[in-house]
PQR file of N, CA, C, O and H, with PARSE charges and radii, in Angstrom:
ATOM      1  N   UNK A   1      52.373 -19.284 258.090 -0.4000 1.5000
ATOM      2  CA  UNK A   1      51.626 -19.128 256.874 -0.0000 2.0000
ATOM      3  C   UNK A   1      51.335 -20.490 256.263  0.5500 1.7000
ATOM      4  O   UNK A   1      52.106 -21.445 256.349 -0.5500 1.4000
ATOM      5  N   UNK A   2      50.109 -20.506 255.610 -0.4000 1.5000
ATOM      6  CA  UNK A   2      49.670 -21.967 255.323 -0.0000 2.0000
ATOM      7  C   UNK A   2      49.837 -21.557 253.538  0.5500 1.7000
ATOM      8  O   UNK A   2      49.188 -20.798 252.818 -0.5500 1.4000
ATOM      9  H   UNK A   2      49.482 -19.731 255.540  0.4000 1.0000
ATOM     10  N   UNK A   3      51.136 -22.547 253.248 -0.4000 1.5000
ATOM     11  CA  UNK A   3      51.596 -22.866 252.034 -0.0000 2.0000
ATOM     12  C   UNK A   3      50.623 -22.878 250.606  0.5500 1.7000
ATOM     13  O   UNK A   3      50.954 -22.357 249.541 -0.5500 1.4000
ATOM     14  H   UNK A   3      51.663 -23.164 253.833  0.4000 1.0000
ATOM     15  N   UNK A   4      49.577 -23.475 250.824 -0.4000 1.5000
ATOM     16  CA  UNK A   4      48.383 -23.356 250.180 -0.0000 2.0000
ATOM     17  C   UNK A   4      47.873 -22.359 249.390  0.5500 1.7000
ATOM     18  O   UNK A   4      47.555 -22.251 248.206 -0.5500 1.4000
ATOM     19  H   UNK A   4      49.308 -23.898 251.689  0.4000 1.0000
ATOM     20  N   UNK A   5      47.881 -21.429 250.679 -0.4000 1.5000
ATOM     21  CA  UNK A   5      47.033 -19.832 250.500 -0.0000 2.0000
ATOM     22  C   UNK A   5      47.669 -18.756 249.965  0.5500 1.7000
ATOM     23  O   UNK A   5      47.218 -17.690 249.546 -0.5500 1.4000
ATOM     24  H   UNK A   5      48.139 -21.517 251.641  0.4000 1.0000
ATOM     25  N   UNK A   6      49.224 -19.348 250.064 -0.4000 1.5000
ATOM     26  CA  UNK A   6      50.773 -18.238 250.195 -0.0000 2.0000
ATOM     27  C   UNK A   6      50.680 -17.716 248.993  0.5500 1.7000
ATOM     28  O   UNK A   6      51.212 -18.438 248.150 -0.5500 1.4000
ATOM     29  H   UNK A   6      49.591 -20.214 250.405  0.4000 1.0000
ATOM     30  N   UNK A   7      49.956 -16.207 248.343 -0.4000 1.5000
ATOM     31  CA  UNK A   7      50.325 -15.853 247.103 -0.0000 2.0000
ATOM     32  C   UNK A   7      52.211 -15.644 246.010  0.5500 1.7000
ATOM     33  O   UNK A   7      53.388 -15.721 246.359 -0.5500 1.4000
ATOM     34  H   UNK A   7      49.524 -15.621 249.029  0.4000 1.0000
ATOM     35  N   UNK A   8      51.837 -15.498 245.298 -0.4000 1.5000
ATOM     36  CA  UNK A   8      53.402 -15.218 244.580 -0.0000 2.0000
ATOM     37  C   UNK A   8      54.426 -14.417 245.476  0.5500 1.7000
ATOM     38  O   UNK A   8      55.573 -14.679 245.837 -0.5500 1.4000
ATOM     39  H   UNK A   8      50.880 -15.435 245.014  0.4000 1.0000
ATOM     40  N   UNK A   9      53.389 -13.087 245.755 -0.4000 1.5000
ATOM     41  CA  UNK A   9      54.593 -12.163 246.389 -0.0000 2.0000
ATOM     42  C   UNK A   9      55.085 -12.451 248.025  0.5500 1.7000
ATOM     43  O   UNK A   9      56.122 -12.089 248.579 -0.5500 1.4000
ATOM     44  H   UNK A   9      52.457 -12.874 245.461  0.4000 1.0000
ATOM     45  N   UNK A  10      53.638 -13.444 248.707 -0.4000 1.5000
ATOM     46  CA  UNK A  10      54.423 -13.687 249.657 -0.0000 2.0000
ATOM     47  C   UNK A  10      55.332 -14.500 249.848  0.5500 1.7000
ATOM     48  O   UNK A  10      56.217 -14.269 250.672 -0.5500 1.4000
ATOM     49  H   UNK A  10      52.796 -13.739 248.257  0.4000 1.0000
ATOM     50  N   UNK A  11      55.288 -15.744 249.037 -0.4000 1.5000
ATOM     51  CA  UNK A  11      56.203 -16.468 248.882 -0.0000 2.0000
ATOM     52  C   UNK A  11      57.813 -16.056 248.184  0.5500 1.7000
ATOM     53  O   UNK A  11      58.846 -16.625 248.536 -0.5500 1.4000
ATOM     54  H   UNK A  11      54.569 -15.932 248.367  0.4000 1.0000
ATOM     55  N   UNK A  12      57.759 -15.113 247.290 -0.4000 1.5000
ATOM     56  CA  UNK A  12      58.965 -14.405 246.880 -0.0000 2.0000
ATOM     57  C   UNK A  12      59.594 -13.512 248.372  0.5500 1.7000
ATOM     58  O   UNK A  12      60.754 -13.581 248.778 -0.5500 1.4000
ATOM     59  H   UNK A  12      56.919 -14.651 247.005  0.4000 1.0000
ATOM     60  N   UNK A  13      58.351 -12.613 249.067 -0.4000 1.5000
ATOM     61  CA  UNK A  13      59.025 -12.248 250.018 -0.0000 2.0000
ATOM     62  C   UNK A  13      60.104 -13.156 251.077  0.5500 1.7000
ATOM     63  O   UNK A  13      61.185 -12.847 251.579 -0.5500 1.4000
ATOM     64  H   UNK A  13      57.409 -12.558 248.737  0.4000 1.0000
ATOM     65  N   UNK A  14      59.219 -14.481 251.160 -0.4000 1.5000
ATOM     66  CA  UNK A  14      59.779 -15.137 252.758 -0.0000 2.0000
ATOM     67  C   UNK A  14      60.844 -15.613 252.322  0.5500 1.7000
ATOM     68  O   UNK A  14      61.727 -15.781 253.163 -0.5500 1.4000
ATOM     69  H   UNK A  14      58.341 -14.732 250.753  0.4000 1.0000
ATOM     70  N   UNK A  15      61.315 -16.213 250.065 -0.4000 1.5000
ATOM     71  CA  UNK A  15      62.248 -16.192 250.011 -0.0000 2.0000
ATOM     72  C   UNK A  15      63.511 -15.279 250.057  0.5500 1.7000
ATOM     73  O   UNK A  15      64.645 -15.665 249.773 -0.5500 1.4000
ATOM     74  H   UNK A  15      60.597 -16.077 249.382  0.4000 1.0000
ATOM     75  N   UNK A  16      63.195 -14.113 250.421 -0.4000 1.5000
ATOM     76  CA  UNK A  16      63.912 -13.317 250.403 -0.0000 2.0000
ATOM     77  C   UNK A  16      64.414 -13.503 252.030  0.5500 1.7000
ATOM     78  O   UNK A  16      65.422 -14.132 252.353 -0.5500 1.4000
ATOM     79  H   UNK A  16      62.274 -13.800 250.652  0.4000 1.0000
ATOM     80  N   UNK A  17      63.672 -12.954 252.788 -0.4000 1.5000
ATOM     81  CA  UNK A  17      63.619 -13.045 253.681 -0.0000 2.0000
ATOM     82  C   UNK A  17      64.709 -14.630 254.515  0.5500 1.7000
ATOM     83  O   UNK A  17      64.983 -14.663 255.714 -0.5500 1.4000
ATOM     84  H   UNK A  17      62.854 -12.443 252.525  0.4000 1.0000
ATOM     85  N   UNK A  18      65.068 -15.575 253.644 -0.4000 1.5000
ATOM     86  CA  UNK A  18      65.270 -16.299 254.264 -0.0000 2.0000
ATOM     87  C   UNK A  18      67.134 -16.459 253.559  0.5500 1.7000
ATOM     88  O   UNK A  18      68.088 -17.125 253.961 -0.5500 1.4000
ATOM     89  H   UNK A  18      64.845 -15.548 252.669  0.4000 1.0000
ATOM     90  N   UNK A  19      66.984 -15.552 252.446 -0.4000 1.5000
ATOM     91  CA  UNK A  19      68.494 -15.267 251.744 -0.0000 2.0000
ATOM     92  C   UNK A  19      68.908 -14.539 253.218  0.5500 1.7000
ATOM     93  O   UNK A  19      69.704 -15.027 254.020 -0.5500 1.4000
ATOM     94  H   UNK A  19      66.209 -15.011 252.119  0.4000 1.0000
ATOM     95  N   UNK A  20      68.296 -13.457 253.363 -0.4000 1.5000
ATOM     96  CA  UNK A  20      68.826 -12.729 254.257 -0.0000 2.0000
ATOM     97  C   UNK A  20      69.436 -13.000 255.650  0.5500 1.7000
ATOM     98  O   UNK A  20      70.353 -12.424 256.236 -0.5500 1.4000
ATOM     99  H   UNK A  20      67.649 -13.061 252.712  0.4000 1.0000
ATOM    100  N   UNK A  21      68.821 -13.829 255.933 -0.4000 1.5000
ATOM    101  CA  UNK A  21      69.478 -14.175 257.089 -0.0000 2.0000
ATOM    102  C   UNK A  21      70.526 -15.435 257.091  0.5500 1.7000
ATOM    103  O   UNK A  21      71.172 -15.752 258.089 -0.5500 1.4000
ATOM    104  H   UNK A  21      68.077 -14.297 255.457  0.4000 1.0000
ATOM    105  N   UNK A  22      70.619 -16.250 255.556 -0.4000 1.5000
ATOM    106  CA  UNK A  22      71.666 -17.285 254.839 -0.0000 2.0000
ATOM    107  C   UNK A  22      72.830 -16.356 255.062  0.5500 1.7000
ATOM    108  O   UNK A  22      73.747 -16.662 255.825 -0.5500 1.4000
ATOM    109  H   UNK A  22      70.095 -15.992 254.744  0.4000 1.0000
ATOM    110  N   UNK A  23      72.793 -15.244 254.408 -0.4000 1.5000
ATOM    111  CA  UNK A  23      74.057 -14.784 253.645 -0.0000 2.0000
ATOM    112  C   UNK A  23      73.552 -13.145 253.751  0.5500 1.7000
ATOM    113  O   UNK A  23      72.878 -12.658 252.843 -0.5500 1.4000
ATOM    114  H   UNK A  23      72.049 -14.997 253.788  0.4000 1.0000
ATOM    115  N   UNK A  24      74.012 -12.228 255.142 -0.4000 1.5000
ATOM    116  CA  UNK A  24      73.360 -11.027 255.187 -0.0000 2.0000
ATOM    117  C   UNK A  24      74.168 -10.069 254.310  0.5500 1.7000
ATOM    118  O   UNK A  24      73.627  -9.034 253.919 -0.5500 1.4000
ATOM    119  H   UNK A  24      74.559 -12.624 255.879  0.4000 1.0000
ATOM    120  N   UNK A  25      75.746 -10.422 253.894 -0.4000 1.5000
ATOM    121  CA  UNK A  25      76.783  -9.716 253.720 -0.0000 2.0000
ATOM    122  C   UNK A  25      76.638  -9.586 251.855  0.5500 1.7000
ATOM    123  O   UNK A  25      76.747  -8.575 251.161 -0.5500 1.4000
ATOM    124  H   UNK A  25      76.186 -11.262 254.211  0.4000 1.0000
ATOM    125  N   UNK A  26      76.445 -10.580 251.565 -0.4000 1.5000
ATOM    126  CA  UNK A  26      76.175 -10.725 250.388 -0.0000 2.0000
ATOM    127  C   UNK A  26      74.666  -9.825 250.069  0.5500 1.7000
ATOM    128  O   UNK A  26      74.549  -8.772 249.442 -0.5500 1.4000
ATOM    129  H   UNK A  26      76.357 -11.402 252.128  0.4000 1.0000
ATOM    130  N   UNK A  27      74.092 -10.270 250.431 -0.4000 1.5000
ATOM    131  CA  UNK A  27      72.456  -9.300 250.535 -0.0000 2.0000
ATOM    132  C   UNK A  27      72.612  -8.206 250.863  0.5500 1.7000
ATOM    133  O   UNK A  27      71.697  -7.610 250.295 -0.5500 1.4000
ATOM    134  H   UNK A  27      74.187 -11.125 250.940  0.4000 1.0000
ATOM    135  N   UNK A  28      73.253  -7.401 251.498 -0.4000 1.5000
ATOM    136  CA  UNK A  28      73.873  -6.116 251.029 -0.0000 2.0000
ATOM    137  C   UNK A  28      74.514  -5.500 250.246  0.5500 1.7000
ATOM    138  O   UNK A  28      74.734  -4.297 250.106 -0.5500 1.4000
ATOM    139  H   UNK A  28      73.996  -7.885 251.960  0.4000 1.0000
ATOM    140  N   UNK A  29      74.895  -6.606 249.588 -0.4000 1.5000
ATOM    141  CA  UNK A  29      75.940  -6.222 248.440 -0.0000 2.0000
ATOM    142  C   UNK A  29      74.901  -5.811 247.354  0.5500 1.7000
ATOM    143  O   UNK A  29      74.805  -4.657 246.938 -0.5500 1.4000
ATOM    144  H   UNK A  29      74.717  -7.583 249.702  0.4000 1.0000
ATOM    145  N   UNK A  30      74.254  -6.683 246.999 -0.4000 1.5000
ATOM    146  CA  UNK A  30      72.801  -6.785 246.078 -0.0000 2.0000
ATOM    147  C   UNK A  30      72.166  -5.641 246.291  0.5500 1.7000
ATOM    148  O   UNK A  30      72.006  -4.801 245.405 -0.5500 1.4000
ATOM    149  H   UNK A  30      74.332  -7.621 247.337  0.4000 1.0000
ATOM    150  N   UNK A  31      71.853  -5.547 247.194 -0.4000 1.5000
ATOM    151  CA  UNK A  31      70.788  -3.862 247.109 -0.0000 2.0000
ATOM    152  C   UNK A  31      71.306  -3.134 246.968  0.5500 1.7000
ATOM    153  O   UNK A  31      70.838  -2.283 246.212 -0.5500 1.4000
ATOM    154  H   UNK A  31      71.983  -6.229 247.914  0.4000 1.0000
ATOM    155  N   UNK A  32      72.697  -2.884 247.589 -0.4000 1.5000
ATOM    156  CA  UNK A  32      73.546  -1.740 247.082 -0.0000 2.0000
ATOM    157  C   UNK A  32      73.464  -1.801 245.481  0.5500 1.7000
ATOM    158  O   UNK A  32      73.194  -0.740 244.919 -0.5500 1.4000
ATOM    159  H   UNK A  32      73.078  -3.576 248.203  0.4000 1.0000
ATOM    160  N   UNK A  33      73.609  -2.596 244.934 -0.4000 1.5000
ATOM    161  CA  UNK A  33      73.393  -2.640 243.553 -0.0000 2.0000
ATOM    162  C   UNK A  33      71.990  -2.533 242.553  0.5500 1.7000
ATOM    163  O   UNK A  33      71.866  -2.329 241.345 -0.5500 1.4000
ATOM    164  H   UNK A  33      73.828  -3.458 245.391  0.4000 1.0000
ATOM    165  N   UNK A  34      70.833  -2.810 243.843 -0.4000 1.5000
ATOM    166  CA  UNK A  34      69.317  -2.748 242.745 -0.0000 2.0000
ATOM    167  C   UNK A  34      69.487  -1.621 243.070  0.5500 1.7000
ATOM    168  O   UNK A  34      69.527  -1.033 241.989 -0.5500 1.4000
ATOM    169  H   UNK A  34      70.934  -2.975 244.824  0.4000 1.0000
ATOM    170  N   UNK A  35      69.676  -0.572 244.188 -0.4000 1.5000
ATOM    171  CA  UNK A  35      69.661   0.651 244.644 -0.0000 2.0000
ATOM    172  C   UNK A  35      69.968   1.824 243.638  0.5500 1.7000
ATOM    173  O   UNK A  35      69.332   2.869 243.504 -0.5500 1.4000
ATOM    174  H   UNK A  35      69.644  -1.050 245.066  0.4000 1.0000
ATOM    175  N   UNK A  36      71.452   1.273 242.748 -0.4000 1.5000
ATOM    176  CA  UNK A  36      72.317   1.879 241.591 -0.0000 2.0000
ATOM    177  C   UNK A  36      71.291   2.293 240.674  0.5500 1.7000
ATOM    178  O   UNK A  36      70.757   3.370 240.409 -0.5500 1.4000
ATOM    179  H   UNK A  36      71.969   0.424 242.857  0.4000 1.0000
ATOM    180  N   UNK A  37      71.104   0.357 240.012 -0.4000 1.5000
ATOM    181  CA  UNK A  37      70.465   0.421 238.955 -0.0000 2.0000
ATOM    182  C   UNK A  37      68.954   0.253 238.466  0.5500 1.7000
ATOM    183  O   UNK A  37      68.446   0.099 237.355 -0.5500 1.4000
ATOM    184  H   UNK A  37      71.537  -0.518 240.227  0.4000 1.0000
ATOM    185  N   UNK A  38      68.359   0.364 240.009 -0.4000 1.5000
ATOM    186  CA  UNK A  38      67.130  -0.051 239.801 -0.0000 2.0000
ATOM    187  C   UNK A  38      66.398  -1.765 239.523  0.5500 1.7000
ATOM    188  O   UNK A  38      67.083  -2.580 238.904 -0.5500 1.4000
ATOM    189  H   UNK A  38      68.772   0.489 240.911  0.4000 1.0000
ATOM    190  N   UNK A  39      65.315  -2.074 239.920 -0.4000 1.5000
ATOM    191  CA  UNK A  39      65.378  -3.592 239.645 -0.0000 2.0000
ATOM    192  C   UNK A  39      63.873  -3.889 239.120  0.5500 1.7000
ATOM    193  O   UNK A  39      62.939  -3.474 239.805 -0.5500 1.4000
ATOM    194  H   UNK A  39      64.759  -1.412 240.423  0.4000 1.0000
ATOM    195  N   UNK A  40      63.629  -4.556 237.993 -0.4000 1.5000
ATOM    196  CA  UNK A  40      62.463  -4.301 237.198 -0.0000 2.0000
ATOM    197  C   UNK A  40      61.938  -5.320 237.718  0.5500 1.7000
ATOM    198  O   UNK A  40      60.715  -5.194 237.659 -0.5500 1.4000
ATOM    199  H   UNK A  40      64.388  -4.894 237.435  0.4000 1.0000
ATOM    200  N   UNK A  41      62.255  -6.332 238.231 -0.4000 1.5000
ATOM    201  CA  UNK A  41      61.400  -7.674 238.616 -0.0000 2.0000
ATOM    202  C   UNK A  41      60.345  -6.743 240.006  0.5500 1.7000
ATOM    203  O   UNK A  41      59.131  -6.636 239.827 -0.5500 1.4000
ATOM    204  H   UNK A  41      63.248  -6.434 238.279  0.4000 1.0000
ATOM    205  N   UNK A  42      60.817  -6.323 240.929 -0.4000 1.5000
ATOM    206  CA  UNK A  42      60.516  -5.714 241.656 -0.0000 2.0000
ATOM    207  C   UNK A  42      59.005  -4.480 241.467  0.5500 1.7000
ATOM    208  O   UNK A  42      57.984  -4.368 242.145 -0.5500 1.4000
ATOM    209  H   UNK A  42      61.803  -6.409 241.075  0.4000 1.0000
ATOM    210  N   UNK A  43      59.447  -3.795 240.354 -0.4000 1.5000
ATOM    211  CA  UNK A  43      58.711  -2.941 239.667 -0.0000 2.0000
ATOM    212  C   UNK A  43      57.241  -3.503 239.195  0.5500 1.7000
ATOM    213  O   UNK A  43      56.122  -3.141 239.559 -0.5500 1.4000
ATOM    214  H   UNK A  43      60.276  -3.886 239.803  0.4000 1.0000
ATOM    215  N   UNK A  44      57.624  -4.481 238.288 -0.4000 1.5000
ATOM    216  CA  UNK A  44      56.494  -5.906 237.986 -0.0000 2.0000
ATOM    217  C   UNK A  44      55.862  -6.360 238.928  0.5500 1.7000
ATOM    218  O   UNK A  44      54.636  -6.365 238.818 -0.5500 1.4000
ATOM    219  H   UNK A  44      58.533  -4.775 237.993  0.4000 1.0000
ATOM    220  N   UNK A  45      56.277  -6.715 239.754 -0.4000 1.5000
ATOM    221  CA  UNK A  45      55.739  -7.838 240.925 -0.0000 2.0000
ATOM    222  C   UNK A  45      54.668  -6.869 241.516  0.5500 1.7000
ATOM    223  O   UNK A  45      53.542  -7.280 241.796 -0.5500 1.4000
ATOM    224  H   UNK A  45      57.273  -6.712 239.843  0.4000 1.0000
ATOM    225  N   UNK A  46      55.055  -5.542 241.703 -0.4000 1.5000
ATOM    226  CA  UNK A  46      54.339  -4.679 242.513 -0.0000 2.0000
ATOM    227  C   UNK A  46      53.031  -3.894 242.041  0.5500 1.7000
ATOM    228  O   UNK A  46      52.044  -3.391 242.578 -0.5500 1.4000
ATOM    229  H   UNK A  46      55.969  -5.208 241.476  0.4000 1.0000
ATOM    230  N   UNK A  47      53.708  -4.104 240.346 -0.4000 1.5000
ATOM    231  CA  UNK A  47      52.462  -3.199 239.871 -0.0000 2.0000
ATOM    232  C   UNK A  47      51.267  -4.017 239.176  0.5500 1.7000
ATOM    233  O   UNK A  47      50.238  -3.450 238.808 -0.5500 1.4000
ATOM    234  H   UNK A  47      54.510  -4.513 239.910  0.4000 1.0000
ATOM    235  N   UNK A  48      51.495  -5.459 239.021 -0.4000 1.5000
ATOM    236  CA  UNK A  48      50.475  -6.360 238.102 -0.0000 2.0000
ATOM    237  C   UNK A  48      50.609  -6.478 236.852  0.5500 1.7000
ATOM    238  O   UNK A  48      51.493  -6.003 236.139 -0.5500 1.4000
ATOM    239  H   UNK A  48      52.330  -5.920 239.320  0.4000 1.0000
ATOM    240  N   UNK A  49      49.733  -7.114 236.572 -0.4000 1.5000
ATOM    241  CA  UNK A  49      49.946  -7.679 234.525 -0.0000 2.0000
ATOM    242  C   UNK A  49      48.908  -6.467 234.181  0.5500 1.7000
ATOM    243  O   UNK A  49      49.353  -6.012 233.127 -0.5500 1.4000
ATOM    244  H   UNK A  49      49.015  -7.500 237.151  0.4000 1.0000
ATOM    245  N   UNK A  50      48.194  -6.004 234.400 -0.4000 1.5000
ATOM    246  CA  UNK A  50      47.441  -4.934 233.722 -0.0000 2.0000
ATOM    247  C   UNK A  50      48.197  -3.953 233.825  0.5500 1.7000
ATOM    248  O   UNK A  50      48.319  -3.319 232.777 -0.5500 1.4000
ATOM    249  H   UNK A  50      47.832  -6.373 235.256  0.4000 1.0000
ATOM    250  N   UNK A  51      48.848  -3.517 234.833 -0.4000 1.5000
ATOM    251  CA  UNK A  51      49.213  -1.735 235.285 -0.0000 2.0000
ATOM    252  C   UNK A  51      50.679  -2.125 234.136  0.5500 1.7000
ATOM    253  O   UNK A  51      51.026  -1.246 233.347 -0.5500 1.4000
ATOM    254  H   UNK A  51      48.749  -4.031 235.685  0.4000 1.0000
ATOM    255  N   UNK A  52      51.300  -3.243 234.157 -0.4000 1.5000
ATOM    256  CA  UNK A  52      52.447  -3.358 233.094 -0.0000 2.0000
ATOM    257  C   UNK A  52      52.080  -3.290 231.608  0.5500 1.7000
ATOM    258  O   UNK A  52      52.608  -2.645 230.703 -0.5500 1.4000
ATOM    259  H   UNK A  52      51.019  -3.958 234.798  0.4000 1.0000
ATOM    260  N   UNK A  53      50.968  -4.182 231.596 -0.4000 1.5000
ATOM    261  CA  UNK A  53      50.480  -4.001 229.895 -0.0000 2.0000
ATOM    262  C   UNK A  53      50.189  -2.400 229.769  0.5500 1.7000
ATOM    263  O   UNK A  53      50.772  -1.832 228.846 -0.5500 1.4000
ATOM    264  H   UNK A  53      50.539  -4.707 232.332  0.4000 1.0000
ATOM    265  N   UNK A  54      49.500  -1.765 230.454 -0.4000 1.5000
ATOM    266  CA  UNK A  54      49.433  -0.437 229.686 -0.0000 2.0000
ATOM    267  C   UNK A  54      50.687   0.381 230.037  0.5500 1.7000
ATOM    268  O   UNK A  54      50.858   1.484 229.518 -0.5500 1.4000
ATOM    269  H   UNK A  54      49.027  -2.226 231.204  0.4000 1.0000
ATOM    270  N   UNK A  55      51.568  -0.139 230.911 -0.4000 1.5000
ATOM    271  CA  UNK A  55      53.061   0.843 230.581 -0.0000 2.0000
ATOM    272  C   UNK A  55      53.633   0.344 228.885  0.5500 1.7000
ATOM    273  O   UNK A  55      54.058   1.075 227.990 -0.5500 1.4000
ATOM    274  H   UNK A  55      51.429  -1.035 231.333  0.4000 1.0000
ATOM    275  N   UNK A  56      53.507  -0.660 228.888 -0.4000 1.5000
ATOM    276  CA  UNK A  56      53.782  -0.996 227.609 -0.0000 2.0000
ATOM    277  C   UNK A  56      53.378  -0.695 226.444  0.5500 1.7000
ATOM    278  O   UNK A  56      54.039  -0.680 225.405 -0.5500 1.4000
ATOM    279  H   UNK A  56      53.162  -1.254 229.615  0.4000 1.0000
ATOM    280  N   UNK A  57      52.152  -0.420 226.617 -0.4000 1.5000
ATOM    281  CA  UNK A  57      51.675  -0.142 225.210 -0.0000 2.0000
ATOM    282  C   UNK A  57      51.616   1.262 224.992  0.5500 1.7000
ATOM    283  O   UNK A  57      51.521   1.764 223.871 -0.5500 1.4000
ATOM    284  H   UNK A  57      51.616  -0.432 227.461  0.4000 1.0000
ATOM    285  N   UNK A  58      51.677   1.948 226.144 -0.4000 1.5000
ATOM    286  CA  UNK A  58      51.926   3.745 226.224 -0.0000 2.0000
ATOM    287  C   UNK A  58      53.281   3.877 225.544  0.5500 1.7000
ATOM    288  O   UNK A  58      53.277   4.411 224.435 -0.5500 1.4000
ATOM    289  H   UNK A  58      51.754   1.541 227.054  0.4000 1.0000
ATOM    290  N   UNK A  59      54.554   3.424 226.102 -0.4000 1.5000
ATOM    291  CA  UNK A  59      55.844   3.185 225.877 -0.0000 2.0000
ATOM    292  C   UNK A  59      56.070   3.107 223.910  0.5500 1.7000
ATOM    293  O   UNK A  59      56.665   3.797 223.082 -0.5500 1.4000
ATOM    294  H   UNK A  59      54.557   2.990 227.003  0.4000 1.0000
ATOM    295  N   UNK A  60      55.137   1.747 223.869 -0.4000 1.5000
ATOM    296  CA  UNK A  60      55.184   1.701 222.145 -0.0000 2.0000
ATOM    297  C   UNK A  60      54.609   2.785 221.495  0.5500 1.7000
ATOM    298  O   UNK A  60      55.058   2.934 220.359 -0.5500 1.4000
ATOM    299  H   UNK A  60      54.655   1.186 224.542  0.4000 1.0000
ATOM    300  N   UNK A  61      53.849   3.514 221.799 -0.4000 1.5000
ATOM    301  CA  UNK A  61      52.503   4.464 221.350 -0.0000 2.0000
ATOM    302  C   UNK A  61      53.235   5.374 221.373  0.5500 1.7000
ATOM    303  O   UNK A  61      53.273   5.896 220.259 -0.5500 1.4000
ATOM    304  H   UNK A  61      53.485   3.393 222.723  0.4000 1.0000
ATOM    305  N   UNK A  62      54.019   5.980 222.261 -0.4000 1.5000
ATOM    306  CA  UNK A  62      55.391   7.325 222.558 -0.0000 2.0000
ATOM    307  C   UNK A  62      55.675   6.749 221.162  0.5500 1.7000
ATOM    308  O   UNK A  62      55.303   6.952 220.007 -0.5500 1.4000
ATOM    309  H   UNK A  62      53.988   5.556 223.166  0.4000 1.0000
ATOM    310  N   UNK A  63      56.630   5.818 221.913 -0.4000 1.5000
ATOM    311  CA  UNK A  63      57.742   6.016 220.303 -0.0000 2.0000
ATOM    312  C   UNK A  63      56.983   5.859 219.012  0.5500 1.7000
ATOM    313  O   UNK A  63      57.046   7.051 218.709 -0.5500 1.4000
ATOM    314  H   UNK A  63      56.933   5.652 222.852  0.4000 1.0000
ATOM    315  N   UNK A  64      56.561   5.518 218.384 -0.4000 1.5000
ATOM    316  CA  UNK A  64      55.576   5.735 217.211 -0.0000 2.0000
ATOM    317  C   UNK A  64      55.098   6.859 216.788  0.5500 1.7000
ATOM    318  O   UNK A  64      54.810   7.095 215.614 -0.5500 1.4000
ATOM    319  H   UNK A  64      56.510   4.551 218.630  0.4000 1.0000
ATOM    320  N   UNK A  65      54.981   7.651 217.761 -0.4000 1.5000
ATOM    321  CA  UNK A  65      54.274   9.274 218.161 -0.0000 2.0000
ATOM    322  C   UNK A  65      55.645   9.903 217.999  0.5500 1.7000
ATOM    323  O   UNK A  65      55.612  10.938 217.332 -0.5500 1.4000
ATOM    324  H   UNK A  65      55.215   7.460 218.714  0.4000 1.0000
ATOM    325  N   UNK A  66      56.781   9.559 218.416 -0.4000 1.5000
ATOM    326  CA  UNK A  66      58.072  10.316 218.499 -0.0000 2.0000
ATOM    327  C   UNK A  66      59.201  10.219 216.664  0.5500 1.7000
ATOM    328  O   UNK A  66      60.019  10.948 216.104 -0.5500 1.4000
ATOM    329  H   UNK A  66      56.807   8.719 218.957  0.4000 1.0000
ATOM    330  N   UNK A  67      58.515   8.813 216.368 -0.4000 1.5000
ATOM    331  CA  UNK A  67      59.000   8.770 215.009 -0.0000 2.0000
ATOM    332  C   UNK A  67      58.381   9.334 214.042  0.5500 1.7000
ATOM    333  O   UNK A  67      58.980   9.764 213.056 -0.5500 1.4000
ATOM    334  H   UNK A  67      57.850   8.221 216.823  0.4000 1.0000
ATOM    335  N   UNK A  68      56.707   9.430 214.244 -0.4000 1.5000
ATOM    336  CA  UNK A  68      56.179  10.204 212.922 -0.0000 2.0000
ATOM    337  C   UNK A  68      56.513  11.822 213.238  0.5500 1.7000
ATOM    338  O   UNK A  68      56.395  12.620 212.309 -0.5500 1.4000
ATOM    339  H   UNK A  68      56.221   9.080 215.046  0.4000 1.0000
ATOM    340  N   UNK A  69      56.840  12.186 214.274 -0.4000 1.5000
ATOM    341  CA  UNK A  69      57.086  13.910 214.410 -0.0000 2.0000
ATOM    342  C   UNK A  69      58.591  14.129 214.043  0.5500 1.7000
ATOM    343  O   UNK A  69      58.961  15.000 213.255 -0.5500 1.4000
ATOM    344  H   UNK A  69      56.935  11.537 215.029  0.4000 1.0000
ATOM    345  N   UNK A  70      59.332  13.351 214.618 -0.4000 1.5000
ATOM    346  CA  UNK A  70      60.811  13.315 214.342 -0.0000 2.0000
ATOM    347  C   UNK A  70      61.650  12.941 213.361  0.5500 1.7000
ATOM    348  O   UNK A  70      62.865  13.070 213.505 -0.5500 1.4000
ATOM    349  H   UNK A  70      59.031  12.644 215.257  0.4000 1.0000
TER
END
């Protein structure tokens, strides 16, 4: 891959990719754990700055909607 061209996520991938084969034992340990609790960086990365801004502003809009009824 030419460094240049390498977007965010591929470059986050190959760093991953390169934990993994550093330290595989430990890197199991970790997913066993995003697995638990879920991992929001992940969530982000995948969905974009738009598809996040409108989780967000739906999210605020609920609760606002949930306080004037409640």
């Amino acid at each position: 891959m030419n460094n240049r061209q390498e977007t965010p996520e591929g470059k986050r991938e190959s760093l991953r990719h390169k934990e993994l084969k550093k330290n595989p034992t430990s890197v199991f340990g970790d997913g066993l754990n995003r697995a638990e609790n879920g991992n929001l960086a992940d969530l982000v990365g995948a969905l974009g700055w738009k598809v996040t801004g409108i989780i967000i502003v739906v999210l605020i809009v609920g609760y606002v909607f949930y306080k004037l009824i409640f």
